[in-house]
N, C-alpha and C positions, 0 to 999 in steps of 0.2 A: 573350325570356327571361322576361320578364312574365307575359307570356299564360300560356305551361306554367309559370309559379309558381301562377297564379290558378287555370288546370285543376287543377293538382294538390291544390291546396287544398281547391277545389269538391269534388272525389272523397274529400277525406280528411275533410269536415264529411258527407258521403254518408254514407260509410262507418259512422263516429262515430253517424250519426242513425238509422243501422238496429242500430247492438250498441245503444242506450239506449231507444228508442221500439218502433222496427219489430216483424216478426214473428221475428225470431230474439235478440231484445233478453234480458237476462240476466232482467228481472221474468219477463217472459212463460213464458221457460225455468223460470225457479222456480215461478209455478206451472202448469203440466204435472208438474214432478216430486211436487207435494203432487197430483195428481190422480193422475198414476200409482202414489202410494204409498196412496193412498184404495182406489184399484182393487185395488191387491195385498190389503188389510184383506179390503176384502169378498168377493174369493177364497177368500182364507184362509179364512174363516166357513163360505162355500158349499160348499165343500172339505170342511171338518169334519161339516157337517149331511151330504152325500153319504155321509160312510164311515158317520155313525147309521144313514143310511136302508139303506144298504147292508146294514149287521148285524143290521137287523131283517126283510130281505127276506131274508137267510141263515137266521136263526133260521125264520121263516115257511114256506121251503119244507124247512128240516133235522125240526121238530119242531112238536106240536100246546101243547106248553106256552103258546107266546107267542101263539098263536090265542085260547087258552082266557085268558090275561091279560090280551088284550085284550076280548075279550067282558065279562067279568067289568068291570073298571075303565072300558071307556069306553060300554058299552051296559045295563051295571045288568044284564047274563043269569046264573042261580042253575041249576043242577043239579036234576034232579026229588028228588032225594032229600035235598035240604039247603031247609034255613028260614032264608028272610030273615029279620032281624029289625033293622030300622033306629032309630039311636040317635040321636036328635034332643039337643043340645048342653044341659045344664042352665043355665038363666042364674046369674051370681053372686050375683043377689040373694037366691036362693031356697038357694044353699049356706052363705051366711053365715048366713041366718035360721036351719035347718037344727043349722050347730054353737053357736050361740049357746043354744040350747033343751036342748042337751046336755048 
């Protein structure tokens, strides 16, 4: 009667030392769930930037506007018929000087 109190024992501090340490221990469970709710985040992100890219690969093959938007804004391209004319930033010292004269 012994013995199988002391086995049973043995098996029940087992038990006890894999839900507190081991690999299916309640820490280790918690985080997996902060990993798996990191993963879901940046799903979600990657998820949102696919329907951008999406609606601009729509746009792209529906229409020349968003061609010509982007030439214009990300390559500096101008129309033969239209004049650049590029506006360089005035600094503020030279606009206070400016009203102060005034």
């Amino acid at each position: 009667m012994k013995v199988l109190a002391l086995v049973l024992a043995i098996f029940l501090i087992a038990i006890q030392a894999q839900l507190w340490v081991g690999r299916g221990s309640l820490p280790y469970v918690a985080h997996l769930r902060e990993e798996v709710a990191d993963a879901r985040a940046e799903n979600d992100k990657a998820r949102a930037r696919n329907v951008q890219i999406q609606a601009e690969l729509r746009d792209l093959r529906e229409g020349l506007e968003m061609v010509e938007e982007k030439a214009r804004f990300e390559l500096g391209m101008i129309k033969s018929d239209e004049v650049f004319v590029p506006l360089a930033p005035v600094p503020s010292a030279t606009l206070a000087a400016s009203s102060v004269r005034r």
